[in-house]
C-alpha positions as CSV (number, residue, x, y, z in Angstrom):
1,X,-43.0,7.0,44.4
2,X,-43.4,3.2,44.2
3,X,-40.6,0.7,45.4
4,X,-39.9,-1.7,47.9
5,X,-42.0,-1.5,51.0
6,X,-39.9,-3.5,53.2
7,X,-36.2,-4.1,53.5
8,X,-35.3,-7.9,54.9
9,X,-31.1,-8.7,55.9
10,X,-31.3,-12.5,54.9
11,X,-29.1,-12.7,58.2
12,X,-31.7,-12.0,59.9
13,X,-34.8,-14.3,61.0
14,X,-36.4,-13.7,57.4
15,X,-39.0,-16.6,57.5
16,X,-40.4,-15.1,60.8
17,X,-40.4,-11.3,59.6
18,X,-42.3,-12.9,55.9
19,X,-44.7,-14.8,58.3
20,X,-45.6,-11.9,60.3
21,X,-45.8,-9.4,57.4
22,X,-48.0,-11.2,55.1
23,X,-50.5,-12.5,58.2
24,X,-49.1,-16.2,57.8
25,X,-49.6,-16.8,54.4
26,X,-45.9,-16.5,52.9
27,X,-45.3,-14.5,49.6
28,X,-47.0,-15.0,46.3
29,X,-44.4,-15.1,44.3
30,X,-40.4,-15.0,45.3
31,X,-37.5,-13.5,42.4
32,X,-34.0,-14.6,43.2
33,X,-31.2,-12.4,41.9
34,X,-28.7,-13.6,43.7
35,X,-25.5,-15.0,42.6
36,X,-24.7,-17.5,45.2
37,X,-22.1,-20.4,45.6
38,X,-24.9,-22.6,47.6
39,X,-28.3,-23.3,47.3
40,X,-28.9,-21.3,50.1
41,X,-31.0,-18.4,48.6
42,X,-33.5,-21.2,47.3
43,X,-34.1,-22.6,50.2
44,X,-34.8,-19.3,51.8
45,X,-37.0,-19.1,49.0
46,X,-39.3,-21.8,49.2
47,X,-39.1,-21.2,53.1
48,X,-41.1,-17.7,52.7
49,X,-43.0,-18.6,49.3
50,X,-46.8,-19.2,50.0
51,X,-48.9,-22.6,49.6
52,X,-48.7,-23.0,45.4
53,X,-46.7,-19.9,45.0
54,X,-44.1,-19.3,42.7
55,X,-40.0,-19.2,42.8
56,X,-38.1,-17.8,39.8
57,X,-34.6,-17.8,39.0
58,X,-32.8,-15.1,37.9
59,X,-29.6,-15.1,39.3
60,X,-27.0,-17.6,39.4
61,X,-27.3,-20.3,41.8
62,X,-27.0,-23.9,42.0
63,X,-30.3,-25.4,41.1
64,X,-31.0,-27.5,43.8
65,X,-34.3,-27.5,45.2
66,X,-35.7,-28.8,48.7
67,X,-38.2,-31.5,47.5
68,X,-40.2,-31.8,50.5
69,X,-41.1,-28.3,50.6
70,X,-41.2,-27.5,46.7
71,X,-43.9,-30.8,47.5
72,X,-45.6,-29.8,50.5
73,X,-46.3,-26.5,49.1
74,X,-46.7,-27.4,45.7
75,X,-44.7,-24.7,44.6
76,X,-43.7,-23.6,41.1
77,X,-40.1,-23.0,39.8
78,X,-39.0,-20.8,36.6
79,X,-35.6,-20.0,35.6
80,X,-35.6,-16.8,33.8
81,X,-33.1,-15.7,31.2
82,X,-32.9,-12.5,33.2
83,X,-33.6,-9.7,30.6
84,X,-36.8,-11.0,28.9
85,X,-37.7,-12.8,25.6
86,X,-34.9,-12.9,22.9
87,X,-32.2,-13.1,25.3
88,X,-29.7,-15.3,23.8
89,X,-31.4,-15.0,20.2
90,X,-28.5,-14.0,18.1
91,X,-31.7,-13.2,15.6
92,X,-33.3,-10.6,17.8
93,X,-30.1,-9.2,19.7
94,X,-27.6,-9.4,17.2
95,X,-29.5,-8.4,13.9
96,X,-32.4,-6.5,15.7
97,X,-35.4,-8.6,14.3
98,X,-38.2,-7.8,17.3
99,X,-40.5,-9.7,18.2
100,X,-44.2,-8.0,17.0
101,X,-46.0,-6.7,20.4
102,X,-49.1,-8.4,19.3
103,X,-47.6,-11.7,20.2
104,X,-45.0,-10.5,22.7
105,X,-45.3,-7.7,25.0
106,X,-42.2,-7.8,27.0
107,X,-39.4,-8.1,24.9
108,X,-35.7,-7.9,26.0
109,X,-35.7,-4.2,24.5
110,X,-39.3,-3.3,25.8
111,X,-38.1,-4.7,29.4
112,X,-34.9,-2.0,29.0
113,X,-36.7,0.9,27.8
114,X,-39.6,0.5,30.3
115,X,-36.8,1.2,32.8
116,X,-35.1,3.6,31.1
117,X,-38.4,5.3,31.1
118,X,-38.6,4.9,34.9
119,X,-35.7,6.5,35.7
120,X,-36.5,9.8,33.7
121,X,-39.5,10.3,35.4
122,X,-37.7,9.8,38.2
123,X,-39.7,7.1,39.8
124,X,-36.3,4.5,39.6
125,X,-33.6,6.2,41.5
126,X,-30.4,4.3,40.9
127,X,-27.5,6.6,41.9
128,X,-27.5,5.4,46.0
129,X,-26.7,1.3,44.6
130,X,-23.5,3.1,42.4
131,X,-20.5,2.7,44.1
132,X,-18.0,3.7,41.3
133,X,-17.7,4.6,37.6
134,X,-14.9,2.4,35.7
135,X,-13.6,3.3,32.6
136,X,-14.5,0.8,30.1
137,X,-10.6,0.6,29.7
138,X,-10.5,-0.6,33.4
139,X,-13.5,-3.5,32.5
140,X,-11.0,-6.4,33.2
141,X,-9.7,-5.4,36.5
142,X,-13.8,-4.2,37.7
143,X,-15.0,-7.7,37.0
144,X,-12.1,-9.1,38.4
145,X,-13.2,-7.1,41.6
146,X,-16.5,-8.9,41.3
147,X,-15.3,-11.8,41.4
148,X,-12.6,-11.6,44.3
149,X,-12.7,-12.2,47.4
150,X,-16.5,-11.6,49.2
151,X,-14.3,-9.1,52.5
152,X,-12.9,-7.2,48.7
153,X,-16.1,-7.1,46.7
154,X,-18.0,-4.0,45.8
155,X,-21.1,-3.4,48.1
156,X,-22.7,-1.6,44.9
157,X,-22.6,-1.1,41.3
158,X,-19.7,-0.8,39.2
159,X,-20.8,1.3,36.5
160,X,-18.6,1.0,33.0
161,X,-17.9,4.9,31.3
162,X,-17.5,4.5,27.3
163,X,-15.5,7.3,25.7
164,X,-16.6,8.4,22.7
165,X,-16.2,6.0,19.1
166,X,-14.8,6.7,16.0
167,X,-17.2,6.3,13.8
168,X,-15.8,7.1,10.6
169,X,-15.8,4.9,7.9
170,X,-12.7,3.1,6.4
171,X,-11.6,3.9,3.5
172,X,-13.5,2.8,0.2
173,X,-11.7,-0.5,-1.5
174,X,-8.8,-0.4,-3.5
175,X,-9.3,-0.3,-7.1
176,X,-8.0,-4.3,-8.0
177,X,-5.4,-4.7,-10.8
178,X,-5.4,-7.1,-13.3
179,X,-3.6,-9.9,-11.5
180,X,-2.8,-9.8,-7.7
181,X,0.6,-9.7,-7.9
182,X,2.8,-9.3,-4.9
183,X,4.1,-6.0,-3.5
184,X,6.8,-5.0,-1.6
185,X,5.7,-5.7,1.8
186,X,7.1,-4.7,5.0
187,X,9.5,-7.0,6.6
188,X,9.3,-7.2,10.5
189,X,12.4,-8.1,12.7
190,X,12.0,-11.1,15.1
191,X,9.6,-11.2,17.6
192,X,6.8,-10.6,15.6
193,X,4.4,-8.8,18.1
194,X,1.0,-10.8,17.7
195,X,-2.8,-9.3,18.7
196,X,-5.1,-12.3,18.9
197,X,-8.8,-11.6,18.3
198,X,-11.3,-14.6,19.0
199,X,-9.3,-16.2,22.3
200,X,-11.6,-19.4,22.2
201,X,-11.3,-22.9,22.8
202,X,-9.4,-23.4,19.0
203,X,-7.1,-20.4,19.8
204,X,-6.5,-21.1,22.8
205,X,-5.4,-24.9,22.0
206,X,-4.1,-24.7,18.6
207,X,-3.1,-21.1,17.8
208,X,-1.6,-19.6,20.7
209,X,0.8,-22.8,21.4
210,X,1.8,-22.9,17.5
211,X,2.6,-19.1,17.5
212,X,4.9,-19.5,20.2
213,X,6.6,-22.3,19.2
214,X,7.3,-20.1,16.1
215,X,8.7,-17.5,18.2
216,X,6.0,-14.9,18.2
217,X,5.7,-12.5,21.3
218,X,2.2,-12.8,22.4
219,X,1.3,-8.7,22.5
220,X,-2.6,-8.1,23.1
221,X,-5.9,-10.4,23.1
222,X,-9.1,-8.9,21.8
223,X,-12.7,-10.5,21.5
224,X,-14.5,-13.0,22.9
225,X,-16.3,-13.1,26.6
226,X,-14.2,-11.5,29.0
227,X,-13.2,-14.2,31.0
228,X,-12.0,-15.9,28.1
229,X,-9.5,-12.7,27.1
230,X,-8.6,-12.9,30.9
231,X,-8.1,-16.3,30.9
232,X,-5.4,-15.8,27.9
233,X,-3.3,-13.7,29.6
234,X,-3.2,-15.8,32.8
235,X,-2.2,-18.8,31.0
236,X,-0.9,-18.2,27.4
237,X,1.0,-15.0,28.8
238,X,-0.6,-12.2,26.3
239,X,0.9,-8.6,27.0
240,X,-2.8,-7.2,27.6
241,X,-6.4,-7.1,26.7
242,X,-7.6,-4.9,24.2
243,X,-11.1,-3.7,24.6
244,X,-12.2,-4.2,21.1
245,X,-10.4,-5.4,18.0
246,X,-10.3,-1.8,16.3
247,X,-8.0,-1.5,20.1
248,X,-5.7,-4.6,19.0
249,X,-5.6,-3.5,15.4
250,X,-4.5,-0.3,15.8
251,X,-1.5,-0.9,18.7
252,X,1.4,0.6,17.6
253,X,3.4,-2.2,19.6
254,X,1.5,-4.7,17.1
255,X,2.8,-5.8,13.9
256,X,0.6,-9.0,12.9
257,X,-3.0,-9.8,13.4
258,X,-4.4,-13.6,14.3
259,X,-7.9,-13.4,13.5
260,X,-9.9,-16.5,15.1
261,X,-13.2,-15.2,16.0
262,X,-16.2,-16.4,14.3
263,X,-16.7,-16.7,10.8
264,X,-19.2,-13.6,10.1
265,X,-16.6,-10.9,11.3
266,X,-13.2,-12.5,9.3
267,X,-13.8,-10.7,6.2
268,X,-14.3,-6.6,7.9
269,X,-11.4,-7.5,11.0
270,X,-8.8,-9.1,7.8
271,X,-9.5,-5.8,5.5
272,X,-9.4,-3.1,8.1
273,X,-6.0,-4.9,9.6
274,X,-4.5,-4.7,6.2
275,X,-5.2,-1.2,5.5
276,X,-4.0,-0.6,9.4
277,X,-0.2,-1.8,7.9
278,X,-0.5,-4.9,9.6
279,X,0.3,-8.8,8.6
280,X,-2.9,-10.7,9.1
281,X,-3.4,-15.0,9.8
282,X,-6.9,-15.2,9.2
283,X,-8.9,-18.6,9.9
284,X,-10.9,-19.8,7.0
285,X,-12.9,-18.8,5.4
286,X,-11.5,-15.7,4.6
287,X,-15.0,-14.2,3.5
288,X,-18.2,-15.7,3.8
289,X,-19.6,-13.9,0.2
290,X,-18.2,-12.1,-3.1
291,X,-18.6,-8.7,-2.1
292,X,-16.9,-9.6,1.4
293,X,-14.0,-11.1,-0.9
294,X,-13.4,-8.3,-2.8
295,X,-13.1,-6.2,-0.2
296,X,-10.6,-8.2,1.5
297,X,-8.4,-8.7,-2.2
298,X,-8.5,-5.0,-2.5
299,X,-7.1,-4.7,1.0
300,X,-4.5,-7.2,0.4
301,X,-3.3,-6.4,-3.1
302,X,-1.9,-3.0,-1.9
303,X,-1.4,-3.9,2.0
304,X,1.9,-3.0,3.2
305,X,1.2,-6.5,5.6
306,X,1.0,-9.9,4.2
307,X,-2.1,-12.1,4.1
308,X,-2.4,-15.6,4.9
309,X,-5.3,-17.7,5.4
310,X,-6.0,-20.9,7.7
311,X,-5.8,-23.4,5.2
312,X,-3.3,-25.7,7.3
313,X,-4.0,-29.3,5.7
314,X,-1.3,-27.9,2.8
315,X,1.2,-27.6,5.3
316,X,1.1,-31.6,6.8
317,X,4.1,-33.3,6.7
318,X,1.7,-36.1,5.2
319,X,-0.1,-34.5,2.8
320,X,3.3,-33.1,1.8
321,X,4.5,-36.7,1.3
322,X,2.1,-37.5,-0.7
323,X,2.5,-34.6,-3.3
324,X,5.8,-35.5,-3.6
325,X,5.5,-39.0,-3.8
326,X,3.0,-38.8,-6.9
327,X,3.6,-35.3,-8.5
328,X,3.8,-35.0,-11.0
329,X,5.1,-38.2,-13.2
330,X,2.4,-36.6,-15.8
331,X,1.6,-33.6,-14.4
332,X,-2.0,-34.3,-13.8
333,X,-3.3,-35.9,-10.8
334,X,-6.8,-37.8,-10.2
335,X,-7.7,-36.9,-6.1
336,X,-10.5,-38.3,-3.8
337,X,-10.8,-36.7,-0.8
338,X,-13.6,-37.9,1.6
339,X,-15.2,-36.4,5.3
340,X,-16.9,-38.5,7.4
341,X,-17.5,-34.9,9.4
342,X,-20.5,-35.9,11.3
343,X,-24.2,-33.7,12.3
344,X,-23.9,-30.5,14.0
345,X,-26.9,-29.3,16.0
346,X,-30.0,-27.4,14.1
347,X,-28.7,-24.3,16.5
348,X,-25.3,-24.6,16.1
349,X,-23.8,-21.4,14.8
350,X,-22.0,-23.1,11.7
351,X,-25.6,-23.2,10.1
352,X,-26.2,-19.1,11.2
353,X,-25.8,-17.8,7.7
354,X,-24.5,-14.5,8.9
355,X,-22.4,-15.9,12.0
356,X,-21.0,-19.1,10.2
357,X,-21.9,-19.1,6.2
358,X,-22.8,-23.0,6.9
359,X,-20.7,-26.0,6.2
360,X,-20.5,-25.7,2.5
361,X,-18.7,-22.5,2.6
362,X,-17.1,-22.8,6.6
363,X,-15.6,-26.2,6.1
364,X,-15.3,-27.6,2.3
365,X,-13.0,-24.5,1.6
366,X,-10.2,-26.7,4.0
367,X,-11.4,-29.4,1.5
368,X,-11.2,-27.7,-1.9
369,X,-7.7,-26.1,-1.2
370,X,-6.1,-28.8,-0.3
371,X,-7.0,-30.5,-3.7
372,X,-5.9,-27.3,-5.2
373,X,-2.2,-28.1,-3.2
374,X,-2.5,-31.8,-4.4
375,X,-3.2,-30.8,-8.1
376,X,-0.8,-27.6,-8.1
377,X,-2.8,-25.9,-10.1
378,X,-5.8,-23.2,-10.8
379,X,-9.5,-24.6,-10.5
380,X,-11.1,-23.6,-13.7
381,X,-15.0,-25.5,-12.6
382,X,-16.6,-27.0,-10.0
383,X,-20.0,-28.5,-9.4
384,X,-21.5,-29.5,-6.4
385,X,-24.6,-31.5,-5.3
386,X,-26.3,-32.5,-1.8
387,X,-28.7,-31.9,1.0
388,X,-29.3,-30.7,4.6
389,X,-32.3,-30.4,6.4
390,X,-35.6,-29.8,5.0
391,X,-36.1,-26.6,4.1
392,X,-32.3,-25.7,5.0
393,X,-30.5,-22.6,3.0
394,X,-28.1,-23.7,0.3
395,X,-24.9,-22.8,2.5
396,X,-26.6,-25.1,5.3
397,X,-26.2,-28.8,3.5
398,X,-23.8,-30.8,4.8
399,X,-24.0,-33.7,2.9
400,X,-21.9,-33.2,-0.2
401,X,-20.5,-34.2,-2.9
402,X,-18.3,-31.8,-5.4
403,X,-16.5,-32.5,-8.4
404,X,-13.3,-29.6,-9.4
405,X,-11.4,-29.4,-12.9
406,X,-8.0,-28.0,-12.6
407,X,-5.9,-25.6,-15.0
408,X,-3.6,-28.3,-15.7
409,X,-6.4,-31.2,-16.3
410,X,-6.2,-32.7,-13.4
411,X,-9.6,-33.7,-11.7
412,X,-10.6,-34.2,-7.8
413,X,-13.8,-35.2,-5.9
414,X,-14.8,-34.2,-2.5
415,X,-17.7,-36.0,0.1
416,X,-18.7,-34.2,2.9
417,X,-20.8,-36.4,4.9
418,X,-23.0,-35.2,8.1
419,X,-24.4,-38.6,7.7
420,X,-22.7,-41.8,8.9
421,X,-21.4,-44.0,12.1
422,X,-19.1,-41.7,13.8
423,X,-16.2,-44.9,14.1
424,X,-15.9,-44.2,10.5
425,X,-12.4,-42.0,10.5
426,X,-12.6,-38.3,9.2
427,X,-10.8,-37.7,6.3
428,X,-9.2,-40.1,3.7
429,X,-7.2,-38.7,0.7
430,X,-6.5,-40.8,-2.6
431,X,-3.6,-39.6,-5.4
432,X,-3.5,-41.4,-8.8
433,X,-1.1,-39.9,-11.3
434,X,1.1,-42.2,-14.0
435,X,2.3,-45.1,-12.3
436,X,2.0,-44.1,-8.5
437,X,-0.8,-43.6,-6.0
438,X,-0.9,-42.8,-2.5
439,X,-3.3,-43.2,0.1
440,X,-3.6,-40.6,3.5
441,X,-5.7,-42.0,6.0
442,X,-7.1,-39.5,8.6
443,X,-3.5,-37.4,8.8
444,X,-2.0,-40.7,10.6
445,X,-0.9,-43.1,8.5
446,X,0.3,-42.7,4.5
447,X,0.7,-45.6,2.1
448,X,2.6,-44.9,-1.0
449,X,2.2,-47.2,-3.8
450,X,4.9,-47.3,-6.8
451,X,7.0,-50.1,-7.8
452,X,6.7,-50.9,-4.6
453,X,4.5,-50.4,-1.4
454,X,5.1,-47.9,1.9
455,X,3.8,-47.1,4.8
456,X,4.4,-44.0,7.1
457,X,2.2,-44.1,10.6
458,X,3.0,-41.2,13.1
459,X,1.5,-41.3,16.2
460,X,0.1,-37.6,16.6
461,X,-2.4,-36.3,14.3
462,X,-0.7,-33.4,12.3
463,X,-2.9,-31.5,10.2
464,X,-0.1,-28.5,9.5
465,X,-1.3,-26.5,11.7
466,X,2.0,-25.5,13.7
467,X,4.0,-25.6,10.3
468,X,1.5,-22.9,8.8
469,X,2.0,-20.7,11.9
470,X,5.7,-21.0,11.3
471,X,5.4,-20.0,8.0
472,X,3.2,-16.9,8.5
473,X,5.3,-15.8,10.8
474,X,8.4,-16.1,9.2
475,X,6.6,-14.4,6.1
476,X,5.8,-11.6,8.4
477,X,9.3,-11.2,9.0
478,X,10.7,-11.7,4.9
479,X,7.3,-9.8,3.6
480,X,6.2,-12.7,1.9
481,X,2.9,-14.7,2.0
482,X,3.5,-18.0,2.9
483,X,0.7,-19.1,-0.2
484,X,0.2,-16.7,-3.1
485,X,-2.7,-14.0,-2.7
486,X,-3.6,-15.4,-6.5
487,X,-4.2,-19.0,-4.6
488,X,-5.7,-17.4,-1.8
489,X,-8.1,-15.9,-3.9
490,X,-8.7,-18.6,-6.7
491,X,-9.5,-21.0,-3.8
492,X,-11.9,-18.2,-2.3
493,X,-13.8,-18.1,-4.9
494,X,-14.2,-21.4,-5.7
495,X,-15.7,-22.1,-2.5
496,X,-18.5,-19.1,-2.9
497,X,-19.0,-21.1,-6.5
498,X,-19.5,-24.0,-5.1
499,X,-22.9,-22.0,-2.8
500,X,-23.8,-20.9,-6.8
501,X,-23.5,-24.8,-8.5
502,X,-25.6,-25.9,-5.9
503,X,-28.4,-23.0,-6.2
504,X,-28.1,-23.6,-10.0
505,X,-27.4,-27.1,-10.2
506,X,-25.0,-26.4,-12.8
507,X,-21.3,-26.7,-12.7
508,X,-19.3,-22.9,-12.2
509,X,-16.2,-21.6,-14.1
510,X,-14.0,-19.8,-11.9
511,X,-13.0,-17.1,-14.2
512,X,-9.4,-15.3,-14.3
513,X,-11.2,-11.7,-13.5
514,X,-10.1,-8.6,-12.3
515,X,-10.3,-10.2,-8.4
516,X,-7.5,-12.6,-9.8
């Protein structure tokens, strides 16, 4: 039935047995699958390899190859990404655009269901390397046997068992009234119970540590790589880990919803936790198009939960100053703000218009709100102008430059820059309003100019995002957003406007409409 012919114990004298089975010649080719803390399983390798034969990689050991006998024999090396061609490929795994057959035969899907197809003939027999069947519920602890201690380590396969999924739909969106105003909401007693879904490094470092300085109780963790949810509980002290989000969102023992993954899955996680009766902190942006915005508005204008959304910059003890410093002596403001934000990678997943939206809509949003907290007021239009890469979508550029009229007349300015020596410091802020002006310089130092001059330098960088944390949760616990859902919503939108100005290169009323 096909299969190995011979079975080696790589205790045993290997290079000897090789030598002798193949006549003296060595193999033609050698496949490592190994995971290995050495370099051990190479050097057997290119040991038992032939004269120009070949040594691929697939498992994970340290690459450190023998020179003299990679040399002498002249050998090749190949590091394989294990399952095939469009491993990694968030195109071909993720949104399921193959590869055509005429140009690539053995795909990452073909590779699978050419063994699939093996094993229902019969000719791959797989049941004697199964030690055990884990309930996917059980994933942590399995993997955490995997990794133990070599004497404690399965000898076989851990095999995960998947109940069966709910596949039914949510429920369609909420017809939106006229204006988004504010409903009861519940009010939660003290500790609010947190799930966290998206443990990476920005949760990890920022989140977590601001949610329990506001007295949260760290419940469930959801999302992510596993060892990253692991990781969570060992050090931030999360309850347990939920195997999916719908697990984290539905928990009884949950009353609020930190939502931190990446920016493609906010809009879906945010509406199906508000309809679940549960307060939701989503990053920014809350939605990556109108459609997605909509939904989450209808969710939130009849959620039982409150909705807030990352926006922290408003919440700076700085920036705060500096309202109150110049606000509003005429009650209009002039405001500059500009970001000296740097080049991201061509692959970085900020530019993936499903996974990140791109910089215009992932980042300027922190941007275009905070000129919204500085004017205290509505943005009525907005135009916006710049470039990326050749041939890069609209939501890609990242050198921009927007211009936003307020409700209340008040105008602002925004550069973005990709472009630029990185010594330059981020972000600068400038208020002009009657008489006074102030100056914020990278959310470190604040110069206030009226009838006299001031500065204020704090050491640490503060960019609100504890304070926001604070407020969520003690908005969780009063029923009230810490920002208006009509702010929320009328910054939103501006942000998806700013996308259409620069498609149209026109400027783009944001219109008091049934969304708010």
């Amino acid at each position: 039935a096909g299969g190995a012919h011979h079975g080696l114990d790589a205790d045993m004298a290997a290079e000897e047995a090789v030598q002798r089975l193949t006549d003296g010649l060595g193999l033609d080719q050698v496949v490592i699958t190994a995971a290995a803390p050495t370099n051990a399983p190479l050097l057997l390798a290119s040991a038992i390899a032939r004269d120009r034969g070949a040594v691929v990689l697939v498992g994970d050991v340290p690459i450190e190859a023998p020179r003299a006998a990679f040399y002498d024999k002249e050998l090749s090396f190949v590091v394989s990404r294990s399952y095939g061609p469009g491993r990694y490929d968030a195109e071909y795994e993720e949104r399921g655009l193959d590869y055509p057959i005429a140009y690539v035969r053995w795909t990452e899907k073909r590779n699978m269901e050419a063994v699939l197809a093996l094993e229902a003939r019969g000719s791959l027999r797989l049941d004697d390397v199964v030690e055990e069947i884990v309930d996917v519920a059980e994933a942590p602890n399995a993997y955490a046997r995997l990794a133990g201690e070599a004497k404690a380590r399965p000898r076989g396969a851990l095999v995960l068992k998947y109940g069966d999924v709910d596949s039914s739909e949510p429920a369609p969106p909420a017809v939106i009234e006229p204006a988004l105003a504010e409903r009861g909401r519940i009010e939660t007693r003290p500790p609010v119970r947190v799930a966290l879904i998206g443990p990476g490094s920005f949760a990890s470092r920022i989140v977590a540590p601001a949610l329990l300085a506001g007295g949260a109780r760290l419940a469930v963790v959801a999302g992510g790589a596993g060892p990253s949810a692991e990781a969570a509980v060992r050090t931030l002290g999360f309850g347990r880990v939920a195997v999916t989000a719908e697990d984290a969102i539905s928990d009884p023992e949950v009353d609020a919803v930190v939502i931190t993954t990446r920016h493609g899955a906010h809009a879906s996680l945010t509406a199906r936790a508000l309809r679940a009766g549960k307060h939701v902190f989503c990053e920014k942006p809350v939605a990556l198009t109108s459609d997605e915005l909509d939904d989450v508005l209808a969710a939130a204008a009849t959620a039982q939960g409150i909705l807030a959304v990352g926006f922290n910059r408003r919440f700076s003890p700085l920036l705060r100053q500096m309202r109150q410093h110049v606000v509003h002596e005429h009650g209009t403001v002039v405001a500059s703000y500009r970001v000296s934000a740097g080049p991201l990678p061509p692959e970085h997943w900020l530019h993936d218009l499903v996974e990140g939206g791109g910089r215009a809509v992932g980042e300027a949003c922190h941007f275009i709100d905070s000129l919204a907290f500085l004017a205290d007021s509505p943005i009525r239009q907005i135009y916006a102008s710049g470039y990326g890469a050749p041939g890069s979508p609209l939501q890609s550029r990242d050198n921009l430059a927007l211009t936003l009229t307020f409700d209340n007349g008040s105008v602002g300015s925004i550069v973005y820059a990709a472009e630029g020596s990185p010594r330059v410091p981020k972000e600068r802020v400038e208020l002009f309003s009657g008489s006074r002006s102030a100056v914020l310089d990278d959310y470190r130092t604040l110069e206030l100019f009226g009838t006299r001059r001031r500065r204020i330098s704090q050491r640490a960088q503060d960019k609100g995002h504890t304070m926001e944390l604070a407020a969520f949760l003690r908005g969780a616990e009063q029923g009230r957003p810490p920002v208006a859902l009509d702010v929320v919503a009328n910054v939103s939108l501006a942000t998806l406007a700013a996308v259409e100005s620069l498609r149209t290169g026109k400027a783009v009323r944001i219109e008091q409409s049934s969304s708010g």
